[in-house]
C-alpha positions in Angstrom: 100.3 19.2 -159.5 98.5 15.7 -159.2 99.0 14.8 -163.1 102.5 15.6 -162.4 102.8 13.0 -159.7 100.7 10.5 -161.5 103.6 11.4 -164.4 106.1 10.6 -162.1 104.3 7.7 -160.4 103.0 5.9 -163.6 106.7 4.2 -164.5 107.4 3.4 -160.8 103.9 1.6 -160.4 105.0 -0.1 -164.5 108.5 -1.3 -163.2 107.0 -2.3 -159.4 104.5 -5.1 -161.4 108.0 -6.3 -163.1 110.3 -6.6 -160.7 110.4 -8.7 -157.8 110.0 -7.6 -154.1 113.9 -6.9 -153.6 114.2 -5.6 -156.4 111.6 -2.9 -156.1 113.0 -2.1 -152.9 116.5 -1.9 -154.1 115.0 0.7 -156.6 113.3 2.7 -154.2 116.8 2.7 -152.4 117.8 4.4 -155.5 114.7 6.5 -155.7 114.8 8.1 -152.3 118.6 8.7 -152.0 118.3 10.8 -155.7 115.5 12.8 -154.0 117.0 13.5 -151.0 120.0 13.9 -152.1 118.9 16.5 -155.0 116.6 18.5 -152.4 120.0 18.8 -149.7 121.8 20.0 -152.6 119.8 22.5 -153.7 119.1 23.8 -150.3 123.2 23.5 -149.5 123.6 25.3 -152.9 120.9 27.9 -152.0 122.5 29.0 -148.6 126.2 28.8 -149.8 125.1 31.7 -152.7 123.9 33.7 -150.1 126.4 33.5 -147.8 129.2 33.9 -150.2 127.1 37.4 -151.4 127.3 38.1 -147.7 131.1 37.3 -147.6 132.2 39.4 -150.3 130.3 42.4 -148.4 131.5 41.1 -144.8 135.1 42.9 -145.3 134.7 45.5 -143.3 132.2 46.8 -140.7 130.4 49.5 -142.5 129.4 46.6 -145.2 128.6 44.1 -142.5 126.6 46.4 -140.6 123.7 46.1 -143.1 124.0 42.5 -143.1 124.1 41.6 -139.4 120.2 42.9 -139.4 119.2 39.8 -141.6 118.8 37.2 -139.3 115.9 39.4 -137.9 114.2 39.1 -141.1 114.7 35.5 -142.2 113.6 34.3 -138.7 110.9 36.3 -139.1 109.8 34.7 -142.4 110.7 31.4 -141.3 107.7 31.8 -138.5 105.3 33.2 -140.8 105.8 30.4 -143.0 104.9 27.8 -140.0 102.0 30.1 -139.1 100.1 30.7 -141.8 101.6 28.2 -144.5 102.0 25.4 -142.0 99.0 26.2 -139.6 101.5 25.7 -136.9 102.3 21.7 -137.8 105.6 21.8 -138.0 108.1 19.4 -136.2 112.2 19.7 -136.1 114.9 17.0 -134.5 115.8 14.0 -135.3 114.1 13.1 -131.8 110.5 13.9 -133.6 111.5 11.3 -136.8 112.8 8.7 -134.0 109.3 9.0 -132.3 107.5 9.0 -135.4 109.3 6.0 -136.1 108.4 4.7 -132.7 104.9 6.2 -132.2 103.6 6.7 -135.5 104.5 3.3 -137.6 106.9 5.7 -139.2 104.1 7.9 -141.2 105.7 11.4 -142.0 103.4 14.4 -143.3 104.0 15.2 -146.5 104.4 18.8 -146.5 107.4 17.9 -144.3 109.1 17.3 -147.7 109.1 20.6 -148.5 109.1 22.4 -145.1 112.0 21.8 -143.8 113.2 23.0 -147.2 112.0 26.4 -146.8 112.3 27.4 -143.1 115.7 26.4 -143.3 117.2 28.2 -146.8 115.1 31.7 -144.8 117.0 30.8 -141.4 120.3 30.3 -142.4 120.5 31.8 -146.0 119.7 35.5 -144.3 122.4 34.5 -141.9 121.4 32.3 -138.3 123.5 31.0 -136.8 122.9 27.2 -137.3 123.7 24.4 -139.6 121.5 23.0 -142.4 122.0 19.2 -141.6 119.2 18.7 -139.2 116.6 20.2 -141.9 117.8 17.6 -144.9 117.8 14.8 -142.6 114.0 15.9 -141.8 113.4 16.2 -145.9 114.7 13.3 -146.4 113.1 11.3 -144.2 109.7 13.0 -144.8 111.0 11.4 -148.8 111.7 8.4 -147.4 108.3 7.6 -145.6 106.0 9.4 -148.3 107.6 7.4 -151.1 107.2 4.4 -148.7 103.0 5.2 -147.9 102.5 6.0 -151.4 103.3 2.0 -152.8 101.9 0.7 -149.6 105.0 -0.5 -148.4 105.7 -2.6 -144.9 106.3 -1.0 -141.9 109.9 -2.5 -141.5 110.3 -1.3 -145.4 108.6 2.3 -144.5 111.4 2.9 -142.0 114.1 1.6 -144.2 113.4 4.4 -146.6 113.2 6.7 -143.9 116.4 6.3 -142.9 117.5 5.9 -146.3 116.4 9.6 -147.3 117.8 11.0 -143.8 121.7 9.3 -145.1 121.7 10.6 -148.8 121.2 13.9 -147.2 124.2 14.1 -144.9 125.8 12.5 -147.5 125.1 15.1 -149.9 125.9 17.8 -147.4 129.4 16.5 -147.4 130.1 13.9 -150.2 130.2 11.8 -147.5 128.3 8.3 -148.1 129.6 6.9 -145.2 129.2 9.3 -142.4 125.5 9.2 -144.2 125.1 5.5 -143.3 126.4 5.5 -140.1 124.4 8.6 -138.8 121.2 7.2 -139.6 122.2 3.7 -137.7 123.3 5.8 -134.9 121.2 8.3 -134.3 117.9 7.4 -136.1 117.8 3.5 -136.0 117.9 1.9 -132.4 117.9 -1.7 -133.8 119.1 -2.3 -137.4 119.3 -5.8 -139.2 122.3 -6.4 -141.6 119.4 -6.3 -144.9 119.1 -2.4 -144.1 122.8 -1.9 -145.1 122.7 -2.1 -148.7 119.9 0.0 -149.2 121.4 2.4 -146.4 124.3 2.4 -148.6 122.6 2.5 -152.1 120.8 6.0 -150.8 124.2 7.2 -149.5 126.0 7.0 -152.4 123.3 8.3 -154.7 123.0 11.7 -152.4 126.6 12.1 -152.2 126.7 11.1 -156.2 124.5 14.0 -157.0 126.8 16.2 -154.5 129.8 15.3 -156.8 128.3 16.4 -160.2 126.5 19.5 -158.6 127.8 21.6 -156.2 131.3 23.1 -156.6 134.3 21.9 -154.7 134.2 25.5 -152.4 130.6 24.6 -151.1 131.2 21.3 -149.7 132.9 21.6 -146.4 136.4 19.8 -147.7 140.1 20.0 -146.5 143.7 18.7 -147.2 146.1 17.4 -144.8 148.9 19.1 -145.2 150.9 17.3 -142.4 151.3 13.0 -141.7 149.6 12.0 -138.2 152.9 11.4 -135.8 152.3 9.0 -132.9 154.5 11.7 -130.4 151.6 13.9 -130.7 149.2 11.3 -129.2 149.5 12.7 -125.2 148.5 16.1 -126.8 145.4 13.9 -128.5 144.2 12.7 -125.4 143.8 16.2 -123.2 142.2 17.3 -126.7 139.8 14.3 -126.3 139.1 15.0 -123.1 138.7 18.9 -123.3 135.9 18.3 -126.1 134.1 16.4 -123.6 133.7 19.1 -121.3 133.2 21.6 -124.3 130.6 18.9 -125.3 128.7 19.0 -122.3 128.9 23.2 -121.9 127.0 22.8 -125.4 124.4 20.7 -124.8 123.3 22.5 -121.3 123.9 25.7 -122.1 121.9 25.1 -126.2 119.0 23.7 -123.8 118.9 26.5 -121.4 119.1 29.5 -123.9 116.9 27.5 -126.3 114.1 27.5 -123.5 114.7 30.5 -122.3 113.8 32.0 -125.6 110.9 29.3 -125.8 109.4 30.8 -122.9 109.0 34.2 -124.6 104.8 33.2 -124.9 104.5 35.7 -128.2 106.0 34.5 -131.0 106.3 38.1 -132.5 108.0 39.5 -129.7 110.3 36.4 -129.5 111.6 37.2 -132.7 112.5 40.3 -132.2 114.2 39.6 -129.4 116.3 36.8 -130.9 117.3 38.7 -133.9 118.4 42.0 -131.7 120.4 39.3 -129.9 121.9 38.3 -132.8 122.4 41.1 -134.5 124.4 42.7 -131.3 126.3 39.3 -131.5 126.8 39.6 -135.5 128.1 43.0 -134.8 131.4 41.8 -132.3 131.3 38.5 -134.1 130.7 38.2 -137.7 132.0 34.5 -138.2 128.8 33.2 -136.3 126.6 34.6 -139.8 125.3 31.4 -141.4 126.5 27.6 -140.2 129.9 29.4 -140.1 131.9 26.6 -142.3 133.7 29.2 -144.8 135.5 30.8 -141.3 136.2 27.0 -140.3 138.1 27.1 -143.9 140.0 30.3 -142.9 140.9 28.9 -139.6 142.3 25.6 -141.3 144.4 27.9 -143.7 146.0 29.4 -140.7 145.0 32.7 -141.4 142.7 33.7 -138.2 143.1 37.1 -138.1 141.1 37.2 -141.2 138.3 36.6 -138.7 138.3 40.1 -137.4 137.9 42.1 -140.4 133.9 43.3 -140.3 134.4 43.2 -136.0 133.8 46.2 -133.9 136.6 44.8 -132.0 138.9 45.1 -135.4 141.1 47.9 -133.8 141.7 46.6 -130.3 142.7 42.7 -131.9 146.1 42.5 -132.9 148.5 40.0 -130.9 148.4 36.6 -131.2 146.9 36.4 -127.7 144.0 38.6 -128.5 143.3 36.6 -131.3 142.7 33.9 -129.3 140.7 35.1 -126.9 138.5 36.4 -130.0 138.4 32.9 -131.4 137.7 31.6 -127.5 134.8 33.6 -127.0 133.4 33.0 -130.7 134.0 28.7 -130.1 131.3 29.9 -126.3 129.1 32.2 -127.9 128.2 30.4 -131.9 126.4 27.9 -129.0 124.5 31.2 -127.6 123.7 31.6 -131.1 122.6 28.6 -132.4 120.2 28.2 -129.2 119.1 32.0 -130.1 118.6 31.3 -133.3 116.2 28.1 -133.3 114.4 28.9 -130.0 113.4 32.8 -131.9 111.4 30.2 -134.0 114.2 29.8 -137.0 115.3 26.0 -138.5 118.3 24.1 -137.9 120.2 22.0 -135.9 123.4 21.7 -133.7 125.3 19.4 -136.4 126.8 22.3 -138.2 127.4 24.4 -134.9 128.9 21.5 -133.4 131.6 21.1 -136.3 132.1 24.8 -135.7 132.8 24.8 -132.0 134.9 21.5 -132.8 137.3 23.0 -135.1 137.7 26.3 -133.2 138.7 24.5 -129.8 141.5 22.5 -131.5 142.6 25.2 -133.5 143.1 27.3 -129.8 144.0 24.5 -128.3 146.7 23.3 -130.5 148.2 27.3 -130.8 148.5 27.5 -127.1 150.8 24.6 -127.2 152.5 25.8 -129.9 152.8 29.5 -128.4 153.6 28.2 -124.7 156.6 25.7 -126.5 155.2 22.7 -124.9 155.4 20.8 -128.3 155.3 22.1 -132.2 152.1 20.2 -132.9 150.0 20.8 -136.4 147.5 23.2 -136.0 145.2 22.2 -139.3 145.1 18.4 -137.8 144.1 19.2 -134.7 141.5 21.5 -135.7 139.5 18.6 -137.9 140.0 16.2 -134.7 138.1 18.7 -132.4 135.3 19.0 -134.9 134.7 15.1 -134.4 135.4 15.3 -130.7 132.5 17.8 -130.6 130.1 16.1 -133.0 130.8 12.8 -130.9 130.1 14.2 -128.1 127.1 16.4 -128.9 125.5 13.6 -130.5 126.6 10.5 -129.0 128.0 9.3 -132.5 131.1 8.5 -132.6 131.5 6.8 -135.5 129.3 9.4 -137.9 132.1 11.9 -136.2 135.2 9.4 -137.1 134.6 8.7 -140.9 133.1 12.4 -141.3 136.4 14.2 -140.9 138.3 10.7 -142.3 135.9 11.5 -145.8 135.7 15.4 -146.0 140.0 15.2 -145.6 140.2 12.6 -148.5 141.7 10.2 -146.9 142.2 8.4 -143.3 145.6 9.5 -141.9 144.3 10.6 -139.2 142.5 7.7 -138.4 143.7 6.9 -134.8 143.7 10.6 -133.5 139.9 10.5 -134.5 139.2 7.3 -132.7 141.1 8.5 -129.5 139.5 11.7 -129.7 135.9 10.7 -130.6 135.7 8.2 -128.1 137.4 9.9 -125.4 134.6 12.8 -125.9 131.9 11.0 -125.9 133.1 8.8 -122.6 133.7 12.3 -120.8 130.3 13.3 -122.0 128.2 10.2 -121.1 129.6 10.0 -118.0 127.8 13.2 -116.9 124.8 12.7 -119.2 123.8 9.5 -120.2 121.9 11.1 -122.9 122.4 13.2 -126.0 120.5 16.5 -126.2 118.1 14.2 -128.8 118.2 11.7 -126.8 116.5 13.6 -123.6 114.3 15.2 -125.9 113.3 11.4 -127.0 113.2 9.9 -123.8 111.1 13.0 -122.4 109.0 12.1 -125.9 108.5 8.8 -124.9 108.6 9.0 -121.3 111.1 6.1 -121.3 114.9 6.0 -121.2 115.9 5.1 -124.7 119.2 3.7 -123.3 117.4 0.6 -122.5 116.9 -1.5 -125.5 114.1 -3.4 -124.1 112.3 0.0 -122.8 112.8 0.8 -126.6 111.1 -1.8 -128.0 108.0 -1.6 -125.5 107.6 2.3 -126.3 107.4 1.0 -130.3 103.6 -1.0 -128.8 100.5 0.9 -128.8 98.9 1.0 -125.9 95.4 1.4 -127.5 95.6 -1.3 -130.2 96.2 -3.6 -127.2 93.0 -2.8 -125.3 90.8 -5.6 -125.2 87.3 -4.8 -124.8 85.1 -8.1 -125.0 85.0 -8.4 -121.3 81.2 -8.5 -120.6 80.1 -5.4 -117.8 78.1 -5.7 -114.9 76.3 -3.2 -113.0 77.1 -2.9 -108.6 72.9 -3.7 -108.4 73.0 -6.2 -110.5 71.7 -9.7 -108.5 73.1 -13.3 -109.4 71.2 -14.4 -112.2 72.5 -11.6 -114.2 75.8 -12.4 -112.9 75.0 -16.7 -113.9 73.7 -14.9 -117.4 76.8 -13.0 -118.2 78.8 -16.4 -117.3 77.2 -18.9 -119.0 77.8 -16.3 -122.5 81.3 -15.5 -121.6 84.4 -17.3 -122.0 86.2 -15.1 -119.7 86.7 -15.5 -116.3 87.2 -11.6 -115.2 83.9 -9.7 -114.9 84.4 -5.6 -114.7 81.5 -3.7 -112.6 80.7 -0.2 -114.0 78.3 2.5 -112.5 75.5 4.4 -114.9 78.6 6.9 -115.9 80.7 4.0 -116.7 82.8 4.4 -114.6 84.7 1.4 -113.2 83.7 0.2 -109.2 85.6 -3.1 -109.2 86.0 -6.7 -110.5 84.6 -9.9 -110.2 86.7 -12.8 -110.5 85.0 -16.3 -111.5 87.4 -18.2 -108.5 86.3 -16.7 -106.3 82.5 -16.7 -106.6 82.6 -20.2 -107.8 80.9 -21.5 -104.6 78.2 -18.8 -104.8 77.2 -19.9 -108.3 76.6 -23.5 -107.5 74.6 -22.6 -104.6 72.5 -19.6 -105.8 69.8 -20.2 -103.2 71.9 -19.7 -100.5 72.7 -16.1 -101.9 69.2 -14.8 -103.3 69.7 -11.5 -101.5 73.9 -10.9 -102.9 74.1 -8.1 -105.5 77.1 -7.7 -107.6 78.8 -4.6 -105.2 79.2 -7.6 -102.7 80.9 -9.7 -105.0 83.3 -7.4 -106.5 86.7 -6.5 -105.0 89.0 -3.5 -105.7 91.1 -3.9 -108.7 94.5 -4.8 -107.6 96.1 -1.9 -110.3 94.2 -0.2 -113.3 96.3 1.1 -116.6 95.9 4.9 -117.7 95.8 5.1 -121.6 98.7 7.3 -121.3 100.9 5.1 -119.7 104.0 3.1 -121.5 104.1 -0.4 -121.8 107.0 -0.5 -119.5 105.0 0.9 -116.6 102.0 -1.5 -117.3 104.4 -4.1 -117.7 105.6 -3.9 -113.6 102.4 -3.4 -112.8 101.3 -6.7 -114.1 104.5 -7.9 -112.2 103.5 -6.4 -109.1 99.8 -7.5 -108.6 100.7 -11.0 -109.9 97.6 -10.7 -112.4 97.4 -11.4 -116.2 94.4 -9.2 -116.8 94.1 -5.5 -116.0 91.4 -3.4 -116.3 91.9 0.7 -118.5 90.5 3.6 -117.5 90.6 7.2 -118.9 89.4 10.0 -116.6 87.4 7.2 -114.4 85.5 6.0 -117.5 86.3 2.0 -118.4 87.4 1.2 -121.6 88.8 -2.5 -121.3 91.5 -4.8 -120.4 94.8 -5.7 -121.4 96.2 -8.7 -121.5 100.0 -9.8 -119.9 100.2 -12.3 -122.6 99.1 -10.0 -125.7 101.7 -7.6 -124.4 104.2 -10.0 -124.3 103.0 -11.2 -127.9 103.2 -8.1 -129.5 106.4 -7.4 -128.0 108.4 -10.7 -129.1 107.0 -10.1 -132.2 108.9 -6.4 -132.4 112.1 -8.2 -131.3 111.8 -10.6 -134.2 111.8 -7.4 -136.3 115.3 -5.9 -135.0 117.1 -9.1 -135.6 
């Protein structure tokens, strides 16, 4: 395996010593978004074979019956892989690449290249209920950073590529470059300069490229407007918008709550038994949430749902058009229920492709109850692509990913305003009620910070522990005034921390106000240092964020602060160095 590398690293290092800087970074652009892209490929291709094998069985209920027992098993195999393959070091989210963007100078572990890979194709290729986007955008990035450590590459460059390798594989899932771009500005980068465009864009279009050439046109989620967007229908638009919003929010809590509620299932064994009998009884009423679900968001777009119904145990009680929907209604509630069951039983995935599922499923039901009550005669397929970007916006609080998605994966932008009206209404309804994205709370819980404030952001990206200055010379509470003369005269610092035989800190002496006892030291033969010393006016926990320390310093009016961890002194930090460091992360994000 390692001559293999040093094969494939051998011309990279050749053409690095040629080319200049930009040039070696536009390459690795190139590099990254043809890995990434290749790997969401294969994985997309993977699934989609199993799925369609479980399709062409799924016809009726005594076929399906076998298969609606899967889930079980590739849930099962998923956590056996973590636990023994993975030793249990395994992270999922795009919250985790955010924080190790943040936190860890945006060093990935390599075996997340390949990871993500494999829980994922065993979740969702033996059927749960979750989409495969959140899994390439971890591969990707995991490309992205080890290509980036492995040529020693900056820290502003490392997280380029990250981000690069997280776009080529949306873009791959969807032959859609843009939406790949834009979803890693929106969800992944909090500040962006315009220089990470092009090789955003370069990694895009390679990933979506290789999408193109390999997969088939049936396994790329992909649709045809069959009707022009009319401007009458715009009211009808708006309630849509407005209704995702709500559905939006129902997603996010209810995902969190069933997610922990399986989460708090302490064996993991027993966990996944229970998620996969839940599934399976779900399965067996509701076959369309097997897999992400996207080939029943095709049969819903054709305008065939009754299709839906064929492998249900409900079959033979479904036949008006209202029963239908109430089918379709409980499917758009419960594919959340199912997602949340299947990632928090221990399988891999995200909410991206049950979002898009949910999406298109409201606006399909909401656009044939208008048609059925004779309100309006408004088309069914359009409004059923618009929900899935009002549900994607508001899920993810990206509205833009959501717009040019559906605008790429419909060839074409006719229905350009509806998906503005509707993305931004969703996520407006949504915000209002949560401020953040399920990611974002995850993040923000991460980071104990509020990532909606920029400034917050760019504090939480310090370490706390490189900033811990520790050349502040230590006095003990017996210690008499010579000593205290002695540490002076070899100090050039002005504070003077007094620490017990444990080290553990008792208080501080500050040079203004002893000045007088120096110069008279007669006067104060008897004066030890636990006279001198006063009370520090805060001290900073190592596992505090710069945010906190920073009001602190703004509290006590001081520029120097003294660190402890569990009592024990470790240092000071410095206002100034804070603010230092800090300025110099803004300079980065312009």
């Amino acid at each position: 395996m390692k001559q293999i590398l040093n094969v494939i690293q051998s011309p990279v290092t050749y053409l690095r010593e040629k080319l200049s800087q930009r040039q070696f970074f536009i390459l690795s652009a190139i590099l990254v978004g043809l890995s990434s892209g290749l790997a969401a490929v294969i994985l997309k291709y993977i699934v989609h074979s199993i799925e369609a094998f479980v399709t062409y069985y799924s016809n009726y209920y005594e076929r399906f019956f076998l298969f609606a027992i899967f889930p079980i098993v590739g849930i099962l195999l998923a956590v056996a892989y973590v636990c023994y393959a993975l030793k249990n070091k395994f992270k999922k989210g795009s919250a985790e690449i955010v924080y190790t963007i943040v936190k860890k100078s945006s060093n990935i572990e390599p075996q997340q290249m390949y990871s993500h890979l494999v829980t994922s194709a065993l979740t969702v290729g033996f059927g749960g209920s979750t989409g495969l986007e959140s899994p390439m955008v971890s591969t990707g990035a995991a490309i992205g950073s080890n290509y980036a450590q492995t040529y020693n590459l900056s820290y502003k460059d490392r997280t380029i590529l990250l981000a690069c390798g997280a776009s080529a594989g949306i873009a791959a899932a969807f032959n859609s470059p843009i939406a790949g771009v834009l979803f890693a500005v929106e969800v992944l980068l909090a500040d962006i300069s315009a220089t990470a465009f092009i090789p955003l864009i370069i990694s895009a279009a390679c990933g979506a490229l290789l999408s193109k050439i390999i997969l088939k046109q049936g396994v790329v989620l992909s649709f045809s407007l069959q009707q022009p967007f009319n401007y009458h229908n715009m009211p009808h638009y708006v309630l849509l918008g407005i209704l995702a919003g709500f559905i939006s929010l129902y997603y996010a809590r209810a995902f969190t709550w069933i997610d922990g509620k399986m989460k708090g299932i302490v064996n993991r064994w027993i966990r996944v038994v229970v998620g996969g009998l839940l599934l399976f009884a779900l399965l067996i009423l509701f076959p369309p949430l097997f897999g992400e679900g996207y080939e029943s968001i095709k049969v819903l777009a054709s305008l065939h749902p009754s299709e839906l119904t064929n492998a249900s145990l409900l079959r033979n009680f479904i036949h008006s058009d209202g029963e239908i929907l109430v089918f379709l209604g409980a499917l758009m509630f419960l594919k959340t229920f199912a997602a949340g069951i299947t990632i928090g039983s221990g399988g891999n995935g995200g909410s991206f492709g049950p979002s898009l599922f949910v999406g298109a499923y409201m606006g399909y039901i909401f656009s044939r109850i208008v048609n059925l009550i004779g309100f309006a005669h408004i088309p069914e397929v359009n409004f059923t692509l618009v929900g899935m970007a009002g549900i994607l916006s508001g899920v993810f609080y990206a509205p833009l990913t959501a717009i040019f998605l559906i605008a790429e994966i419909t060839g074409g932008y006719g229905l350009m305003i509806p998906l503005m009206i509707v993305s931004a209404l969703s996520i407006t309804v949504a915000h209002y009620f949560e401020p953040l994205s399920m990611e974002g709370k995850k993040l923000s819980s991460m980071l104990d910070i509020s990532v909606e404030n920029r400034d917050k952001f760019l504090l939480s990206k310090l370490d706390l522990g490189s900033l811990i200055e520790t050349n502040f010379s230590a006095l003990k509470p017996n210690d008499n005034l010579q000593s205290l003369i002695r540490v002076i005269s070899t100090s050039n610092r002005n504070t003077f921390p007094v620490v017990d035989e444990k080290n553990e800190l008792q208080g501080i002496i500050h040079m203004d106000h002893v000045r007088s006892i120096i110069f008279s030291p007669e006067k104060h033969e008897k004066t030890v240092m636990k006279d001198l010393m006063t009370k520090p006016a805060a001290t900073i926990m190592t596992t505090e964020n710069l945010h906190s320390v920073l009001k602190k310093f703004d509290d006590t009016n001081q520029w120097n602060l003294p660190v402890v961890d569990n009592k024990q002194y470790l240092g000071f930090v410095s206002k100034s160095n804070v603010l230092t460091k800090y300025r110099s992360e803004l300079l980065k994000s312009v």
